[in-house]
Structures are given as structure tokens and as C-alpha cells.
N, C-alpha and C positions, 0 to 999 in steps of 0.2 A: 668212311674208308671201309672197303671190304676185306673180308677176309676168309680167300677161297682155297680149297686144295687145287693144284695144277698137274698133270702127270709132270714126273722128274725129264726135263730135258727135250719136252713137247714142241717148245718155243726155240730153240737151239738152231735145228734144221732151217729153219722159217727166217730168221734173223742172216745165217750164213747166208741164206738164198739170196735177201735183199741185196746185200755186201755183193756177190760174186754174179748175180745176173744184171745188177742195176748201176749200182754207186760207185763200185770200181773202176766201174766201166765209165764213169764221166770224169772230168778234167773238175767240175764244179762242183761233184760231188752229188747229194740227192737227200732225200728227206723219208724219213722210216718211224710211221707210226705203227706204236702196239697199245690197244685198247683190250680192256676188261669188261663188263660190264654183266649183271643179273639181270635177266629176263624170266617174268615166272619163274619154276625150277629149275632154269638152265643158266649155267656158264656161259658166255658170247666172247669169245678170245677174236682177236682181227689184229694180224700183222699186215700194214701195206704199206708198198712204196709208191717212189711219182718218179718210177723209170718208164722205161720203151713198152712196158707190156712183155706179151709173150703172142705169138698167131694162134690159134683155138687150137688147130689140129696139134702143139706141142702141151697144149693145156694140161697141167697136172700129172705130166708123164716121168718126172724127174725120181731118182732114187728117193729122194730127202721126204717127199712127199707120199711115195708108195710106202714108208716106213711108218710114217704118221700116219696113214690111213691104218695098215696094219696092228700097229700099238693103240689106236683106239676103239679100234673091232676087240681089239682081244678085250680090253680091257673094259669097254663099253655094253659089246654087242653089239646090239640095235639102238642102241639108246645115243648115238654121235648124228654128227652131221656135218661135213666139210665142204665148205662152198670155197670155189675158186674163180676168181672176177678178175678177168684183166680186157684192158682195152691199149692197144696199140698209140704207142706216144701217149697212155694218159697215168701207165701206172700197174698195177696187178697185188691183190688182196686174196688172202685166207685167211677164212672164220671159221674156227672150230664150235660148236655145236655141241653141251654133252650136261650129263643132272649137275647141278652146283652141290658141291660139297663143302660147310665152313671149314676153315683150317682152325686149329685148336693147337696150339703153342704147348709143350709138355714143360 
């Protein structure tokens, strides 16, 4: 089991997105994975669903997301990296990118 610092409230936006552009929107509902995982130095966060996608040209233009990019420039730098993957009818993923920090329990 790992145990990483996360910024407060990173994953918030990300989650909300799934719910209001994907699964609400279906009768059946839909499937929302969020993964963790250490790479070398880095964090590898990935929230994704298995909704409609998004068309490129709306690619990564949403408040929720220009806020996250924002709060990990400040808090990053240069040191993040936000990849956003979606494909039409297959679904739509963001990976945050950023140094792994252990979390240490007080």
C-alpha cells in the first residue's frame, strides 16, 4: 500500500466531471476508474470513464480542468504534467503527472 501526499481537493473536479459529462447522462449508468500508482519520482494519478468521450476541439477546455491545471503550475511549476485522452464512444482519462511525496500521518 502506498502512501502519497495528494493536493487537497485535486481529484474533486475530475470525479464531478465523470458524474456530469458521462454517467448521468446514461439510463445505465457508467464506470469510473481512479488509479494511483509511483513511477520513478513521480505520482501517476488517472481518473477515467467509459462514457461518449469528448470531440478534440472541446479537449480540456472546461473550468474544472483550467483550475487544475492552474493549482498545479502554482504549486508544481514545471515539475506536473496533465495528459488528457479521450476517444469518442470509448471514454475520456486525466493523468496528473507531478514528484511523489510520502504522506506521514502526525
Amino acid at each position: 500500500i502506498m502512501a502519497a501526499e495528494v493536493p487537497y481537493l485535486i481529484l474533486q473536479p475530475l470525479v464531478e466531471n465523470v458524474f456530469k459529462h458521462s454517467i448521468e447522462k446514461r439510463i445505465e449508468g457508467g464506470k469510473l476508474v481512479i488509479t494511483g500508482r509511483k513511477i520513478e519520482g513521480d505520482l501517476v494519478l488517472s481518473v477515467k470513464d467509459d462514457g461518449p468521450g469528448i470531440s478534440s476541439k472541446d479537449e480540456g477546455k472546461g473550468i474544472g480542468l483550467e483550475n487544475i491545471k492552474m493549482r498545479m503550475e502554482k504549486l508544481y511549476g514545471e515539475n506536473y504534467s496533465m495528459r488528457i485522452d479521450s476517444v469518442t464512444g470509448e471514454g475520456f482519462e486525466v493523468c496528473l503527472c507531478f514528484p511523489y511525496k510520502e504522506f506521514k500521518s502526525s
